[in-house]
N, CA, C and O atoms as a printed pandas DataFrame, in Angstrom:
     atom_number atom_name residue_name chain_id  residue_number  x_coord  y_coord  z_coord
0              1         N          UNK        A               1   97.387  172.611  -14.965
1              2        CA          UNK        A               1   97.892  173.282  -13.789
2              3         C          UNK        A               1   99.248  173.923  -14.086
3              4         O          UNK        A               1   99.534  175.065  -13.726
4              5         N          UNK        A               2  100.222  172.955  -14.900
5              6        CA          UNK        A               2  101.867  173.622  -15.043
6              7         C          UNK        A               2  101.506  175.053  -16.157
7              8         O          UNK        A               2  101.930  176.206  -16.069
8              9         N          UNK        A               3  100.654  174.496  -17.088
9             10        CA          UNK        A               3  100.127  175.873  -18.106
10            11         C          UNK        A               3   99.719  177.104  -16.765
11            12         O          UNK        A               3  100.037  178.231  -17.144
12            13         N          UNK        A               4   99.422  177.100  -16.074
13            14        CA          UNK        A               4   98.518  178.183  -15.369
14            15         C          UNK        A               4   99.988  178.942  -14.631
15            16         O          UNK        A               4   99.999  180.135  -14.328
16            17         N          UNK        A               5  100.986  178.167  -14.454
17            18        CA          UNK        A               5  101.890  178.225  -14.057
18            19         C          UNK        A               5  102.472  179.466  -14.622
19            20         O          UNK        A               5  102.427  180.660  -14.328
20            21         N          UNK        A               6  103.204  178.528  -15.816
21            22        CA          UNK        A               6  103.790  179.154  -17.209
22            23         C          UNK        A               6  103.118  180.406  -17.280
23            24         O          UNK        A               6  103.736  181.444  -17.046
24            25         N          UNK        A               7  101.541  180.409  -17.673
25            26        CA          UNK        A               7  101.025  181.844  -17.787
26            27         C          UNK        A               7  100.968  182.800  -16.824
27            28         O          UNK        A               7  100.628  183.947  -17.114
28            29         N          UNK        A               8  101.345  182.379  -15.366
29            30        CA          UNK        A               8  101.854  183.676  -14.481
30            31         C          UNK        A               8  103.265  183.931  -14.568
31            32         O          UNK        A               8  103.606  185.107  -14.438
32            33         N          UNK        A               9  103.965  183.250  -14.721
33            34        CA          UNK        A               9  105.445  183.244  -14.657
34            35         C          UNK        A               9  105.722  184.250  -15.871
35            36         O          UNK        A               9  106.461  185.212  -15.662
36            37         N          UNK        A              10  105.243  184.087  -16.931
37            38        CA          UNK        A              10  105.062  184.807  -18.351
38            39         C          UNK        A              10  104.606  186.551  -17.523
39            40         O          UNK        A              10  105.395  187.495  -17.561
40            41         N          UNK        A              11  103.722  186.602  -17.089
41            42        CA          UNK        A              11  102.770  187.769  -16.925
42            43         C          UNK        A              11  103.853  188.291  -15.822
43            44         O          UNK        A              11  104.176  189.479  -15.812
44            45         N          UNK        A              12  104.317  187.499  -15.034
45            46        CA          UNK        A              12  105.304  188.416  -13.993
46            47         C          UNK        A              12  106.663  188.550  -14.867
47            48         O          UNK        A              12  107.453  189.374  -14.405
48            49         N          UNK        A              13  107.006  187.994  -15.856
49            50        CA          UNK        A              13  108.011  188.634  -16.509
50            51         C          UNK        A              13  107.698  189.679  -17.328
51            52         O          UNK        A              13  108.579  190.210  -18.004
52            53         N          UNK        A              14  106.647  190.019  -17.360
53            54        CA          UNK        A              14  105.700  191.118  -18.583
54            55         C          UNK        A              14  105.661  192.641  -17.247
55            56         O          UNK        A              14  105.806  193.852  -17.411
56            57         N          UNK        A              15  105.440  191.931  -16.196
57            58        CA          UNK        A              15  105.152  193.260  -15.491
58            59         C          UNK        A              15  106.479  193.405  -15.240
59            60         O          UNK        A              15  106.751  194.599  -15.365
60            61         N          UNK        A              16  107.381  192.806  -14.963
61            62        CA          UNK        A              16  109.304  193.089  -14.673
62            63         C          UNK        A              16  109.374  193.512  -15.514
63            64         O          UNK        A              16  109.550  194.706  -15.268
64            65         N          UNK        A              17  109.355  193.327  -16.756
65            66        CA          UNK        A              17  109.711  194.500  -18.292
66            67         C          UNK        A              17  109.057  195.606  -18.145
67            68         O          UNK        A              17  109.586  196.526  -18.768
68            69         N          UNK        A              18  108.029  195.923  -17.521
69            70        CA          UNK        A              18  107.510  196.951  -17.689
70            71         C          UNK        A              18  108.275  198.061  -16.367
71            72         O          UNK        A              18  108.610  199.171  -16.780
72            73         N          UNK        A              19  108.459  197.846  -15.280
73            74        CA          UNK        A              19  109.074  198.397  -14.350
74            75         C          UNK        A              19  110.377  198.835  -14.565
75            76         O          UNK        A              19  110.798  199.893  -14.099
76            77         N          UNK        A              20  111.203  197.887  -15.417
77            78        CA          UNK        A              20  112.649  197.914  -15.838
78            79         C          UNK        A              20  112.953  198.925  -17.006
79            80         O          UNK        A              20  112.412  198.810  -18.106
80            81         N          UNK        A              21  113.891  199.966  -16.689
81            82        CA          UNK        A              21  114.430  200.948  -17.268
82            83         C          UNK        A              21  114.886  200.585  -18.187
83            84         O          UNK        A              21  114.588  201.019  -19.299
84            85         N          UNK        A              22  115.918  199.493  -17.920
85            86        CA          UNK        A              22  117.162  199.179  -18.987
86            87         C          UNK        A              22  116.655  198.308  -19.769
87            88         O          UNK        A              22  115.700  197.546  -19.614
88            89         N          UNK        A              23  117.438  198.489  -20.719
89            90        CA          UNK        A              23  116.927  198.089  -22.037
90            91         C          UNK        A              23  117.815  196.524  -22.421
91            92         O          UNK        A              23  117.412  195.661  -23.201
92            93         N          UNK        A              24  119.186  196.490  -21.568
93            94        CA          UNK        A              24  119.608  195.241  -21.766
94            95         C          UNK        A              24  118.706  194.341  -21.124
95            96         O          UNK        A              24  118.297  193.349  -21.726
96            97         N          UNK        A              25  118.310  194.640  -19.784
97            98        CA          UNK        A              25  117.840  193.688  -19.268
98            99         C          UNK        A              25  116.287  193.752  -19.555
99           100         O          UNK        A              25  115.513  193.166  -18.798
100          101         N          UNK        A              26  115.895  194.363  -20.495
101          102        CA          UNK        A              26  114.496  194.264  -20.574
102          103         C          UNK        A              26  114.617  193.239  -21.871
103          104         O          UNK        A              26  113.618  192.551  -22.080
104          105         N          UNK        A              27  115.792  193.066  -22.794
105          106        CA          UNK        A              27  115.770  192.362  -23.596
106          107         C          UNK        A              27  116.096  190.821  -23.296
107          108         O          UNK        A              27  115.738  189.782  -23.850
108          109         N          UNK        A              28  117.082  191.144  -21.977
109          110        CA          UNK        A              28  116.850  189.516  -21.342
110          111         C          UNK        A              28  116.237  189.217  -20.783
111          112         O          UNK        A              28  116.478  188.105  -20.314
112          113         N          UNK        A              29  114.894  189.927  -20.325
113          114        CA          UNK        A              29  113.683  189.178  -20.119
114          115         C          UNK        A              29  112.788  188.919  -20.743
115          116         O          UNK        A              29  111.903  188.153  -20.361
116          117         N          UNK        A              30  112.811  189.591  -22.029
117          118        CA          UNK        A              30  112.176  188.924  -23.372
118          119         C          UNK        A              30  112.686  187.798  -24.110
119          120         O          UNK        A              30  111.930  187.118  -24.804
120          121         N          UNK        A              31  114.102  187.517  -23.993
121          122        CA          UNK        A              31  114.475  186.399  -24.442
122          123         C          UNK        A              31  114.342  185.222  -23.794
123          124         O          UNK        A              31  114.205  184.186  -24.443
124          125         N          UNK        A              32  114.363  185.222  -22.461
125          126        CA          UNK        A              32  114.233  184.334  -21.099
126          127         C          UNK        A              32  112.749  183.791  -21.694
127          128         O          UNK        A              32  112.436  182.631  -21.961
128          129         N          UNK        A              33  111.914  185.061  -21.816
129          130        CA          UNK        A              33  110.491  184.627  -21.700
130          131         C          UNK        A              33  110.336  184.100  -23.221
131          132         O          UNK        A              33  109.522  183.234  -22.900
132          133         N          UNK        A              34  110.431  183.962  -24.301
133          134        CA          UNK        A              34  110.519  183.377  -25.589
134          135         C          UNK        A              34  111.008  182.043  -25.300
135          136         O          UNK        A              34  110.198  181.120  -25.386
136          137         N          UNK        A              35  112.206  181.798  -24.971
137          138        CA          UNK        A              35  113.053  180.675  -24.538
138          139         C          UNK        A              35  112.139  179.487  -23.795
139          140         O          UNK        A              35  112.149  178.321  -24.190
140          141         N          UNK        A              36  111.367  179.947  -22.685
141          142        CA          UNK        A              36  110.482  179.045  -21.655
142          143         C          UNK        A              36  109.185  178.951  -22.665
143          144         O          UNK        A              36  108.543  177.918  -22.472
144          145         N          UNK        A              37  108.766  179.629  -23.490
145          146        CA          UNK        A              37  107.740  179.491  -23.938
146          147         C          UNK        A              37  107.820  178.538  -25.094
147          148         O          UNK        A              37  106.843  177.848  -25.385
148          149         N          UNK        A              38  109.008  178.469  -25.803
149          150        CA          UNK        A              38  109.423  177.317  -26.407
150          151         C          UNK        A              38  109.775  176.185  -26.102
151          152         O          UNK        A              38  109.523  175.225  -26.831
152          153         N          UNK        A              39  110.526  176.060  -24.792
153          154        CA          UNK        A              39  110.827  175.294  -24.217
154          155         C          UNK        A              39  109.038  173.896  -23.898
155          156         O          UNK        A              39  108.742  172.809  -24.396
156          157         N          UNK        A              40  108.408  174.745  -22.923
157          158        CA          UNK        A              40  106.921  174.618  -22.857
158          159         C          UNK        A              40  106.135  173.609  -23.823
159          160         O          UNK        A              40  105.551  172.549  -23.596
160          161         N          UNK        A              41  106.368  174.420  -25.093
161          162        CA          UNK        A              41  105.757  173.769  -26.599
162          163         C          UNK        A              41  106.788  172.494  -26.408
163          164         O          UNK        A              41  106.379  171.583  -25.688
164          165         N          UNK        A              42  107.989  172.374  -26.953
165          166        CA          UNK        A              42  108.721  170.903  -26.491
166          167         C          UNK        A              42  108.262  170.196  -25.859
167          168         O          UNK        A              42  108.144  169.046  -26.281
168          169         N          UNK        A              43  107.689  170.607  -24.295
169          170        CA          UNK        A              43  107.120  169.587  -23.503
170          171         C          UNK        A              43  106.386  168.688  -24.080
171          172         O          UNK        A              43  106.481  167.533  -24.494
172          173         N          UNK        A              44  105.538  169.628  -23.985
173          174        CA          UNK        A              44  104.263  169.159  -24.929
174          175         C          UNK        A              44  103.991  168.675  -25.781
175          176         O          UNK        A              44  102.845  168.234  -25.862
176          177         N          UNK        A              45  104.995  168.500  -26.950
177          178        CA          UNK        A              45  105.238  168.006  -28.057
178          179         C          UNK        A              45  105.927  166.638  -27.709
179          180         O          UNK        A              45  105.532  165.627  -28.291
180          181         N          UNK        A              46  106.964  166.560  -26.762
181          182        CA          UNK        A              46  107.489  165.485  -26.158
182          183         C          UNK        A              46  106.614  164.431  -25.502
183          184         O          UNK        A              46  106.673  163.208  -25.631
184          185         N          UNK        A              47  105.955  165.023  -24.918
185          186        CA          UNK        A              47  105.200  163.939  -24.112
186          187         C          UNK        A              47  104.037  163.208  -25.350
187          188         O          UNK        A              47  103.987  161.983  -25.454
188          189         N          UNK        A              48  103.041  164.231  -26.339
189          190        CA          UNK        A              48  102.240  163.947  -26.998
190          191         C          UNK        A              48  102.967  162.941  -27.878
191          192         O          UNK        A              48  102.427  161.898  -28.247
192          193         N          UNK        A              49  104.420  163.343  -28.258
193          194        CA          UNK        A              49  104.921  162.341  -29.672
194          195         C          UNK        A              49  105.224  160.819  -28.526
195          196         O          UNK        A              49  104.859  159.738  -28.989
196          197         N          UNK        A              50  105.718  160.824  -27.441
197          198        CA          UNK        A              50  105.500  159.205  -26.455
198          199         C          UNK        A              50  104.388  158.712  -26.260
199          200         O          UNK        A              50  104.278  157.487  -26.217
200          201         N          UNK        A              51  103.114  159.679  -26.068
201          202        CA          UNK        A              51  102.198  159.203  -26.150
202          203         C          UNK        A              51  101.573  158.268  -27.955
203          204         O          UNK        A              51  101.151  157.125  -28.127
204          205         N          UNK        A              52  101.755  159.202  -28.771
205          206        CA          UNK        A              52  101.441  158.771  -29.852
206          207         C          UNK        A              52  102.351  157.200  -30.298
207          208         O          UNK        A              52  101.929  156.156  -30.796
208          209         N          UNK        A              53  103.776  157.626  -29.847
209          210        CA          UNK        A              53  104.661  155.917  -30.215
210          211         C          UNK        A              53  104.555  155.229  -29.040
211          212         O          UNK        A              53  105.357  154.300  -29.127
212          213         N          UNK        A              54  104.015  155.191  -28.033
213          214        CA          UNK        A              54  103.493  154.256  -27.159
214          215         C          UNK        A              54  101.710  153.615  -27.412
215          216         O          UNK        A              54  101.061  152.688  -26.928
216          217         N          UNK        A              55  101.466  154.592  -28.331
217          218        CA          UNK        A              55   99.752  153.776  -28.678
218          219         C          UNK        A              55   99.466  152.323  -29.484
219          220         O          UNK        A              55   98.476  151.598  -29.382
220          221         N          UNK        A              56  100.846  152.117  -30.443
221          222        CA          UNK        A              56  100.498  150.979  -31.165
222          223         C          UNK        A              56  101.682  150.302  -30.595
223          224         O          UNK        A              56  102.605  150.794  -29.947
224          225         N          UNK        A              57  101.466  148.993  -30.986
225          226        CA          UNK        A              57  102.666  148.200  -30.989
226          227         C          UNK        A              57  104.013  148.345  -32.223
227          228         O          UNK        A              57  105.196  148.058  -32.038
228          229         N          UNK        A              58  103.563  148.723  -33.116
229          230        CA          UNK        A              58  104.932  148.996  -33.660
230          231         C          UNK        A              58  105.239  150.194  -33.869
231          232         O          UNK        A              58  106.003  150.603  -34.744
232          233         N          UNK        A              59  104.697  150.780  -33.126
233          234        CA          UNK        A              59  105.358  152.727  -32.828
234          235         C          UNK        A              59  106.869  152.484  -32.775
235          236         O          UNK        A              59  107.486  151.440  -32.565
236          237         N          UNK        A              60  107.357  153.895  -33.055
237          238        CA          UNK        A              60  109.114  154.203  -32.192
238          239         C          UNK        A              60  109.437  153.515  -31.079
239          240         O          UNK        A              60  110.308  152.645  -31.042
240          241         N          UNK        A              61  108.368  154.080  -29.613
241          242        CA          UNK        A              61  109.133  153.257  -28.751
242          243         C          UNK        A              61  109.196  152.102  -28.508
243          244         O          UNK        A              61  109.922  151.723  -27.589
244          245         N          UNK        A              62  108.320  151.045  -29.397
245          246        CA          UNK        A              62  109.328  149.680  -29.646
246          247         C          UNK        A              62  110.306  149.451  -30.101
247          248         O          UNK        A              62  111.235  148.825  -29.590
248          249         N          UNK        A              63  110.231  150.052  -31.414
249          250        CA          UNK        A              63  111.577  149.832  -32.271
250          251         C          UNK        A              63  113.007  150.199  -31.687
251          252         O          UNK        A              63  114.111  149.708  -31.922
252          253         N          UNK        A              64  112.531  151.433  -30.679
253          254        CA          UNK        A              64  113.883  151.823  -29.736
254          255         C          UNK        A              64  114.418  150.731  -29.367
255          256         O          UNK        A              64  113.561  149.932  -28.988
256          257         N          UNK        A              65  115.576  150.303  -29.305
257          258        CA          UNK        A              65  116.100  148.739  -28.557
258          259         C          UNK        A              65  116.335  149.274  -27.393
259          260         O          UNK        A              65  117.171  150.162  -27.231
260          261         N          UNK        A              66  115.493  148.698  -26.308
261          262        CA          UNK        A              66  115.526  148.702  -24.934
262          263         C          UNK        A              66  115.139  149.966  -24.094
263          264         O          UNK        A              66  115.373  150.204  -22.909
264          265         N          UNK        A              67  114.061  151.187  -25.642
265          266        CA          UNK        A              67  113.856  151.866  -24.551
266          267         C          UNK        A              67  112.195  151.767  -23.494
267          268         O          UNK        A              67  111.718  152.438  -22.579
268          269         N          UNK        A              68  111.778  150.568  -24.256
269          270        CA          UNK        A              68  110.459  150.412  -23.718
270          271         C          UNK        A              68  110.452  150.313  -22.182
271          272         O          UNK        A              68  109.752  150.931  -21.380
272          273         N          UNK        A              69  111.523  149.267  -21.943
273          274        CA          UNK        A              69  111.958  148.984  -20.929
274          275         C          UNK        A              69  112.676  149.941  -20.014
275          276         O          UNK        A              69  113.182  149.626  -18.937
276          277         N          UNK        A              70  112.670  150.870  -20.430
277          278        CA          UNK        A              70  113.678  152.119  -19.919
278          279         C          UNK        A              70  113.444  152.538  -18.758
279          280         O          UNK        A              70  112.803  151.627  -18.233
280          281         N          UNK        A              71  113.597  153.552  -17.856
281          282        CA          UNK        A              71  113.016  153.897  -17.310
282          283         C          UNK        A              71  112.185  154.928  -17.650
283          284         O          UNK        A              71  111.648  154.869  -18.756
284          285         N          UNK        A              72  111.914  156.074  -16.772
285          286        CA          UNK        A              72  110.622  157.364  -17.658
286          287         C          UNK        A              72  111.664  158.728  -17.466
287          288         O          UNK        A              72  111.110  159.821  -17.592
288          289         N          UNK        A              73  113.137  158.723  -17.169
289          290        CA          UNK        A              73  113.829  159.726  -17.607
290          291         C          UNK        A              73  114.321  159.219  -18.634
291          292         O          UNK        A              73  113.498  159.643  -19.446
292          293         N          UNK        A              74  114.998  158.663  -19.199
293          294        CA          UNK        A              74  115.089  158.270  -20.445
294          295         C          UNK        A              74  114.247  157.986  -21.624
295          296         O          UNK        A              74  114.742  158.305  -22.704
296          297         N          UNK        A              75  113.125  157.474  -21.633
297          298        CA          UNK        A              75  111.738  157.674  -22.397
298          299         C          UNK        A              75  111.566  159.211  -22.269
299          300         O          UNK        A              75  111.208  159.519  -23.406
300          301         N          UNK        A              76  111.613  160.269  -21.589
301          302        CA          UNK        A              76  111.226  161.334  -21.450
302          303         C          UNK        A              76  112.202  161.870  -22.220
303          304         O          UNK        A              76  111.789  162.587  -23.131
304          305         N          UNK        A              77  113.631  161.709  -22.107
305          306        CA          UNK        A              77  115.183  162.651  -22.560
306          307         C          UNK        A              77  114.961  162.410  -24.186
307          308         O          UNK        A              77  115.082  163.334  -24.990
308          309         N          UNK        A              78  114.625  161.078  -24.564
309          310        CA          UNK        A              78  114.175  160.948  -25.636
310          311         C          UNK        A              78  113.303  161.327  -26.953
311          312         O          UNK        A              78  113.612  161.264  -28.143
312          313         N          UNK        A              79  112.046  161.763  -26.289
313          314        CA          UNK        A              79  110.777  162.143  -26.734
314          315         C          UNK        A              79  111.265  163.776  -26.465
315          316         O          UNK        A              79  110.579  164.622  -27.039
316          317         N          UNK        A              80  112.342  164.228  -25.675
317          318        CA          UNK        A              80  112.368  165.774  -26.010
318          319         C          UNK        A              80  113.284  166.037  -27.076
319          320         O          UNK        A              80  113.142  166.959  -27.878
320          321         N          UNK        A              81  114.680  164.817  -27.074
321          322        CA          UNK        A              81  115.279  165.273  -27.661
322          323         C          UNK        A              81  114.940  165.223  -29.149
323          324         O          UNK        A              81  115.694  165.687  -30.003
324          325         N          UNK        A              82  113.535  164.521  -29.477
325          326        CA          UNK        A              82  112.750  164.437  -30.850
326          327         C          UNK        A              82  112.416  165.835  -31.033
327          328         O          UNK        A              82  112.956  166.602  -31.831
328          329         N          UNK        A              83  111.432  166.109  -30.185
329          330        CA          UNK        A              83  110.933  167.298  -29.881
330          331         C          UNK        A              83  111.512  168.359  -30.604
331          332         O          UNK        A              83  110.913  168.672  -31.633
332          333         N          UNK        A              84  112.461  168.946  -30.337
333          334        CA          UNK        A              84  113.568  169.555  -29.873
334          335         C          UNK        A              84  114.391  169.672  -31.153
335          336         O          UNK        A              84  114.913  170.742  -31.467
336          337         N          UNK        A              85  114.494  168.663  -31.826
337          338        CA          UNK        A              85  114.995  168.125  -33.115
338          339         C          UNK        A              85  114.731  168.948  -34.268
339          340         O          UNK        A              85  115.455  169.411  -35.149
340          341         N          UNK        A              86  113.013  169.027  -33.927
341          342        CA          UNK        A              86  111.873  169.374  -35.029
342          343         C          UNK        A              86  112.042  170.379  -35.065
343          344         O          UNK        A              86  111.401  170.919  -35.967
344          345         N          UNK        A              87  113.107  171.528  -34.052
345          346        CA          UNK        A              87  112.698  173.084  -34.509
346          347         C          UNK        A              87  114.199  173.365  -34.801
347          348         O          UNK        A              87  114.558  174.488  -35.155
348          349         N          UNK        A              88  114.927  172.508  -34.675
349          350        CA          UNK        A              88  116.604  173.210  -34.972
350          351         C          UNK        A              88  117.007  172.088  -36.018
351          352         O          UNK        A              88  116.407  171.103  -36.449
352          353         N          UNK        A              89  118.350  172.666  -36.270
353          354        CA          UNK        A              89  119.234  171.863  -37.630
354          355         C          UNK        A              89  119.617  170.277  -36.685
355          356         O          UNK        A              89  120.274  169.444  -37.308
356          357         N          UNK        A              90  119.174  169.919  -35.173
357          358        CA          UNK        A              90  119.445  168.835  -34.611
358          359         C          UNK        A              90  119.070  167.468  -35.063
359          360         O          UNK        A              90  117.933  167.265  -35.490
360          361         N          UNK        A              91  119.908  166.568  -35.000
361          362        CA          UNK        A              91  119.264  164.445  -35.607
362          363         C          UNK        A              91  118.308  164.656  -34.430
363          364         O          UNK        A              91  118.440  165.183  -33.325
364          365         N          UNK        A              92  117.322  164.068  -35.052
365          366        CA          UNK        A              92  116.545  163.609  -34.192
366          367         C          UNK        A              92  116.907  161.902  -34.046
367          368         O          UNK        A              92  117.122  161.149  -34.996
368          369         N          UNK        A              93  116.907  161.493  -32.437
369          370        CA          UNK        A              93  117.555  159.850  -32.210
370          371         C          UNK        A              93  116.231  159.059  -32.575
371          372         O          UNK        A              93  115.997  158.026  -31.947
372          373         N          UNK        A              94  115.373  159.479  -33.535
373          374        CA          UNK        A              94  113.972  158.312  -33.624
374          375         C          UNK        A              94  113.140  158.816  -34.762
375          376         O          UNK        A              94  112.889  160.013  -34.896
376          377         N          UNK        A              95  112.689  157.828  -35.631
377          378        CA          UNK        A              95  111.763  158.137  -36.985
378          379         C          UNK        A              95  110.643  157.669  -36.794
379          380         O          UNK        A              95  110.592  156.605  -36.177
380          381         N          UNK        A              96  109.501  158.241  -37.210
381          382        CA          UNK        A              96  107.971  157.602  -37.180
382          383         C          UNK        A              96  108.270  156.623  -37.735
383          384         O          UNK        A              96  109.260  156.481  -38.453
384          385         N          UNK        A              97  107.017  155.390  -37.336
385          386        CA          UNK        A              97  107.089  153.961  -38.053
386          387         C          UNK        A              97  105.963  153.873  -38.332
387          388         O          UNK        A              97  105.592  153.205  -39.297
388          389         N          UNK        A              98  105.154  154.527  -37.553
389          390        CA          UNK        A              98  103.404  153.987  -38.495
390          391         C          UNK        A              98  102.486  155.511  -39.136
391          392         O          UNK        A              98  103.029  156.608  -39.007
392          393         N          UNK        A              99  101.334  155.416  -39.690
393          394        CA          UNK        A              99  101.088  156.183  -40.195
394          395         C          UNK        A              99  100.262  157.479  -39.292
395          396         O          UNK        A              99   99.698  158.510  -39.660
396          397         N          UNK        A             100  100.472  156.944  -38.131
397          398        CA          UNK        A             100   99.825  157.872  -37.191
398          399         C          UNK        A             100  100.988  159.208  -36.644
399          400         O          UNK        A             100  100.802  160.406  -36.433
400          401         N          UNK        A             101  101.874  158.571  -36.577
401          402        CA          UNK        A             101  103.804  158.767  -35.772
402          403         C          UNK        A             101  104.217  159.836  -36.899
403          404         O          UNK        A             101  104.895  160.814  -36.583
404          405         N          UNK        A             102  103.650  159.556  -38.670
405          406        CA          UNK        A             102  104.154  159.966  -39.315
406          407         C          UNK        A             102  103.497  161.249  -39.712
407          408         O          UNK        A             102  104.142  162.153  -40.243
408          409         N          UNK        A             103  102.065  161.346  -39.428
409          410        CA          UNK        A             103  101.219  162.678  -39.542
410          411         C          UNK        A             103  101.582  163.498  -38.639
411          412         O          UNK        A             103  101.924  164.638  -38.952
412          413         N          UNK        A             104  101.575  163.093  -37.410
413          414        CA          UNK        A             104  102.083  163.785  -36.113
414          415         C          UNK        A             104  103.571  164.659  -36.279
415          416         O          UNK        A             104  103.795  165.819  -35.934
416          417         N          UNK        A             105  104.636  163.522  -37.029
417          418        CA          UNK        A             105  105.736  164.100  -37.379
418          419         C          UNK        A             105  105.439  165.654  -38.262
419          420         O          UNK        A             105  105.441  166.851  -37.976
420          421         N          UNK        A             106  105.218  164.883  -39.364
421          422        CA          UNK        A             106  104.474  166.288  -40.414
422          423         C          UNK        A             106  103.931  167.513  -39.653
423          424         O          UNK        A             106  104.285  168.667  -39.892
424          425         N          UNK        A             107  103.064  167.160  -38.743
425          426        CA          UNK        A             107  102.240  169.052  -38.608
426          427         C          UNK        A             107  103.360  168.928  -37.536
427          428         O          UNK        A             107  103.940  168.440  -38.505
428          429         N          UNK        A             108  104.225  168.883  -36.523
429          430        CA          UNK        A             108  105.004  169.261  -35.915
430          431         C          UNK        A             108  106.154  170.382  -36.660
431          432         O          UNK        A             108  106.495  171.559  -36.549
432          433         N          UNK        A             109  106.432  169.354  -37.352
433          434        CA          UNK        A             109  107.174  169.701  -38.438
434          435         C          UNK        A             109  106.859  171.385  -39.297
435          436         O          UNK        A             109  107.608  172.277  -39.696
436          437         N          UNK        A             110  105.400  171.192  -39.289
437          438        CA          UNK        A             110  105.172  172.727  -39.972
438          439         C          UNK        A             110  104.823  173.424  -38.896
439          440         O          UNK        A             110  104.950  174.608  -39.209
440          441         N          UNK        A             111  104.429  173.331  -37.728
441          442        CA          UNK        A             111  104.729  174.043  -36.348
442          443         C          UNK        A             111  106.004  174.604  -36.644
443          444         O          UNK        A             111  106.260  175.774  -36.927
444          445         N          UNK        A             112  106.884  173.486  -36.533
445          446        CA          UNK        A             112  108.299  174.610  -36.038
446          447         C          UNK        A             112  108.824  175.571  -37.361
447          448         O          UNK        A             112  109.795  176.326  -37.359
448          449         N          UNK        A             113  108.044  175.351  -38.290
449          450        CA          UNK        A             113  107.975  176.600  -39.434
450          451         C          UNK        A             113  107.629  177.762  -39.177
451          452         O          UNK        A             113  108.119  178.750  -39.725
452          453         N          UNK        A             114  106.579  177.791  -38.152
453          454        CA          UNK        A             114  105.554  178.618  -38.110
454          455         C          UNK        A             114  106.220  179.211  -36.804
455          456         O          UNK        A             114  105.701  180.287  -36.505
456          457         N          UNK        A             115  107.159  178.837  -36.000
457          458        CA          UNK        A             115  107.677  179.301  -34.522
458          459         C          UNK        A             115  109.318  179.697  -35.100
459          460         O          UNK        A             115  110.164  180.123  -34.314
């Protein structure tokens, strides 16, 4: 449903570029729209990498001290700021621990090569 979202929000910034003369602001609505569309992929990547270290017992988010127990903005701030990690020069605050955490890491990893 939030994808269906994203893809109108995208398409009404596509038809605003197209109406718009100027060229500054046609470039800040191409950057706006790059920006959310990356942003988006993070999500997604965020939530899938909590899902993946919440599947075993000795995933990341055990090893986190005390974030199991956390609440789900903090489990969430977490898993983006991994996310998030993977496409800039940023620490990521968490390392795969099992061999599932660690494949997942990897093709993420060549994702944000590829973006």
């Amino acid at each position: 449903m939030r994808l269906m979202r994203l893809a109108k929000m995208r398409e009404l910034l596509f038809t605003l570029q197209n109406c718009i003369e100027s060229e500054l602001l046609t470039l800040a609505l191409l950057v706006t729209s790059n920006m959310m569309s990356i942003l988006a992929l993070n999500h997604a990547l965020a939530c899938a990498w909590f899902l993946v270290g919440n599947s075993s017992e000795n995933g990341w988010v055990t090893n986190q001290p005390g974030l199991k127990d956390s609440d789900f903005v903090m489990q969430y701030l977490v898993s983006m700021q991994w996310s998030m990690a993977q496409f800039t020069p940023g620490a990521s605050p968490v390392s795969p621990q099992t061999v599932g955490e660690r494949i997942f890491s990897l093709s993420v990893l060549i994702l944000g090569f590829v973006v």
